[in-house]
C-alpha positions as CSV (number, residue, x, y, z in Angstrom):
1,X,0.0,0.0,0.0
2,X,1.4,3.5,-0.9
3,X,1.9,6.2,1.7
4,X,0.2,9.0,1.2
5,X,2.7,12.1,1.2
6,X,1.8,13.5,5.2
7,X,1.3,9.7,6.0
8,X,5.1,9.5,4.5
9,X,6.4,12.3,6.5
10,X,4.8,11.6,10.0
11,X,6.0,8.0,9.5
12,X,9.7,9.1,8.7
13,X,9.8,11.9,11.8
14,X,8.7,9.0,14.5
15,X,11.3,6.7,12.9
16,X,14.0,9.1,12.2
17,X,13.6,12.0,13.8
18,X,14.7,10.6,17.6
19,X,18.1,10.1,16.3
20,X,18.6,13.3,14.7
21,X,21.0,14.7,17.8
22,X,23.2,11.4,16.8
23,X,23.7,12.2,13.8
24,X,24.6,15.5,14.0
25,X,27.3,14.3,16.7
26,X,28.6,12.0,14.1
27,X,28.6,14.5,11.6
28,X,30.4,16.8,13.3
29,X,33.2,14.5,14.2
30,X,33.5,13.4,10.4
31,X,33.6,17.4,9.3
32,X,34.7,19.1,12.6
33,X,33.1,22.0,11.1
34,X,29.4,22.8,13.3
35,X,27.9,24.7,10.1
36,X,29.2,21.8,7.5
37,X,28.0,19.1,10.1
38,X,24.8,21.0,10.1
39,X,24.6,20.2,6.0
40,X,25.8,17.1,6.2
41,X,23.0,16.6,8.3
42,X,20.3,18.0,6.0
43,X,21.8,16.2,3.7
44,X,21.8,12.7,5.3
45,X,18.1,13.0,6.3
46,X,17.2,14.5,2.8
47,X,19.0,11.6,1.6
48,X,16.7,9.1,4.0
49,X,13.6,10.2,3.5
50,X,13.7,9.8,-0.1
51,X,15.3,6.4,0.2
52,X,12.7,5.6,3.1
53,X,10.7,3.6,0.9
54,X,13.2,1.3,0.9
55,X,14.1,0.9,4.7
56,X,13.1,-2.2,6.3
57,X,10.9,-2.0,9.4
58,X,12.3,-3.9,12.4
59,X,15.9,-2.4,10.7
60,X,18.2,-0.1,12.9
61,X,17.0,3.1,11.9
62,X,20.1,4.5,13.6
63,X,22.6,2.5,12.0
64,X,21.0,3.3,8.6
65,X,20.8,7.3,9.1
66,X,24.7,6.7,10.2
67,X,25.6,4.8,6.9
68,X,23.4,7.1,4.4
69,X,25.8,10.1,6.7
70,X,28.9,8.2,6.1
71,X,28.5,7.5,3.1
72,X,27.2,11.2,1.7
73,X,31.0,12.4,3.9
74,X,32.4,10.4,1.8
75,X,31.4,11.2,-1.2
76,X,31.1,15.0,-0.9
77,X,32.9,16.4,1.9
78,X,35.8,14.0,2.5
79,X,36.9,15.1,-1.1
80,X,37.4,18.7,0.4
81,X,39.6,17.6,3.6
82,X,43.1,18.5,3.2
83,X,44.0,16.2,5.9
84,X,42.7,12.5,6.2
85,X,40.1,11.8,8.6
86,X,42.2,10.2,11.2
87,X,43.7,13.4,11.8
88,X,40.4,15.4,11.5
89,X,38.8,13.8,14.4
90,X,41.7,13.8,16.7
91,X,43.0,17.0,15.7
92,X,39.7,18.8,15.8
93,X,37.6,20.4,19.0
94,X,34.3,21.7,19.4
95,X,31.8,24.0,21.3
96,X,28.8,21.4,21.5
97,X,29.4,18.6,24.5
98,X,27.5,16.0,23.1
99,X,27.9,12.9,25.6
100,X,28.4,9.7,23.4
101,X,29.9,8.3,20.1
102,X,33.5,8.1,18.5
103,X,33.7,11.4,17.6
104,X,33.1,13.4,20.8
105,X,36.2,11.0,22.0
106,X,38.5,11.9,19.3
107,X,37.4,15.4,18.9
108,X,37.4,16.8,22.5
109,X,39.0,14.3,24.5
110,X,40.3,15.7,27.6
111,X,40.4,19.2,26.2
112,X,36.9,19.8,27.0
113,X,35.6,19.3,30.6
114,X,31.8,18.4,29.8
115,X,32.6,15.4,27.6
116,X,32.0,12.2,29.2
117,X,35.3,11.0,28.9
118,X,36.6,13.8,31.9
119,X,35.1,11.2,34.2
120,X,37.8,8.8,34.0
121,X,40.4,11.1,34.2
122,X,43.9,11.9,31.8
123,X,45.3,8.8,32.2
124,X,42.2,7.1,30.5
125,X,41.9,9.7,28.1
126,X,45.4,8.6,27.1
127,X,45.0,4.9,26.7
128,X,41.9,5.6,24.7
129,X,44.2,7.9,22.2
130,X,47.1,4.6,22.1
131,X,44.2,2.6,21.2
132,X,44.6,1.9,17.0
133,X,41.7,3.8,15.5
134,X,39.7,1.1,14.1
135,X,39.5,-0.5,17.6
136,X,38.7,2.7,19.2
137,X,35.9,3.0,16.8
138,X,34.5,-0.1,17.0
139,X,34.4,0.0,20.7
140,X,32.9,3.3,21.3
141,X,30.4,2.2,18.4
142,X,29.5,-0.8,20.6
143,X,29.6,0.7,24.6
144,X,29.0,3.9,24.4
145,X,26.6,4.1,21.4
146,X,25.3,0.7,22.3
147,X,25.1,-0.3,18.7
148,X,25.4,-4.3,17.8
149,X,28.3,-6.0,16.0
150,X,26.0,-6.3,13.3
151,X,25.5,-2.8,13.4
152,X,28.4,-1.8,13.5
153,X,29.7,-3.9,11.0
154,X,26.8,-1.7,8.6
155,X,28.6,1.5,10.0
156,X,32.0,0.5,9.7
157,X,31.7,-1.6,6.2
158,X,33.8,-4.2,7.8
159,X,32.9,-7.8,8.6
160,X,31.3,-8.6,12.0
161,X,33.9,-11.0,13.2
162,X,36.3,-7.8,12.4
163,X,34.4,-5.9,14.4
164,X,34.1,-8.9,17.6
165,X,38.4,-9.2,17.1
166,X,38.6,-5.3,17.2
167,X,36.0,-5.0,20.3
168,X,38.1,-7.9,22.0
169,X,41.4,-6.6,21.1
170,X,40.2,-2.7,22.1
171,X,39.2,-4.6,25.2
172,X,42.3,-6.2,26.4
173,X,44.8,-3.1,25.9
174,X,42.1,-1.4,27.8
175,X,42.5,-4.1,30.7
176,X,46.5,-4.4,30.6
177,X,46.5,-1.0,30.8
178,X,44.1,0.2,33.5
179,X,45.3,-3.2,35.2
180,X,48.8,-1.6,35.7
181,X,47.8,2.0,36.2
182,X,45.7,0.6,38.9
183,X,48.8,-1.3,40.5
184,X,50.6,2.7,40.5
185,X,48.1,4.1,42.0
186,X,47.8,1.2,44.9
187,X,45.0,-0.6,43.9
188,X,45.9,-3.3,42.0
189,X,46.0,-6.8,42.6
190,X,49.7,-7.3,43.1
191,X,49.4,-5.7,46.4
């Protein structure tokens, strides 16, 4: 049965619409630019509702908005970047303090003190940074934007059993790590 064009548009804004903070956060970690993340994410939800016919219900609507945003960086704004992307999202800060997602973590970091990440302190902060950036994506993707491996498989155009060996690998620096700097501090187990 066809939508009718305001049956259409309510049905995309209950879907959609929750998620629309996300994507902006994600935009504005791929562009690091608030007015470019603001088209990207025009863009991305122009992009979506004309390709909402062929979303499947029961599908992760977030997941999909973040690929059909990924994908439309790629393709038109990635182009302009003088640096690579890597770069951009570690390299860049910003005046929003949005409180999940990769690219709060590799844009503001410790420099800004309403992230989520001043919580655990510099020393976190700093294992997060040695982490390799495809298993610092992948596991902010899955614990702090509680996506699946499935999803973010969709996000990241990798493989899920990439994405579990990333999580797991992300994991286990994570744990040698803290597992020492606890020990420094006095309260490890080799007390």
């Amino acid at each position: 049965m066809d939508m009718g064009a305001e049956d259409k548009k309510l049905a995309f804004e209950e879907v959609f619409m929750p998620f629309i903070d996300d994507v902006f956060r994600f935009s504005l970690g791929l562009t690091r630019n608030r007015t470019q993340a603001e088209d990207l994410v025009q863009d991305t939800f122009l992009k979506a509702f004309k390709a909402f016919g062929s979303f499947r219900a029961g599908s992760n609507a977030k997941s999909w908005l973040f690929r059909i945003c990924k994908n439309h960086f790629i393709d038109k704004y990635r182009v302009k970047a003088r640096r690579p992307v890597h770069q951009t999202l570690v390299d860049g800060v910003s005046s929003v303090s949005p409180r999940r997602s990769i690219e709060v973590f590799e844009r503001e970091g410790i420099e800004n003190e309403d992230t989520f990440l001043d919580l655990f302190g510099d020393e976190v902060n700093r294992f997060l940074r040695e982490l390799p950036e495809d298993f610092r994506k992948a596991l902010l993707l899955c614990d702090l934007d509680g996506l699946r491996y499935d999803e973010i498989a969709d996000v990241l155009d990798v493989p899920v059993g990439t994405v579990r060996s990333r999580i797991s690998r992300a994991r286990a620096f994570l744990r040698e790590r803290l597992e020492s700097y606890a020990t420094e501090l006095g309260y490890g187990r080799d007390q």
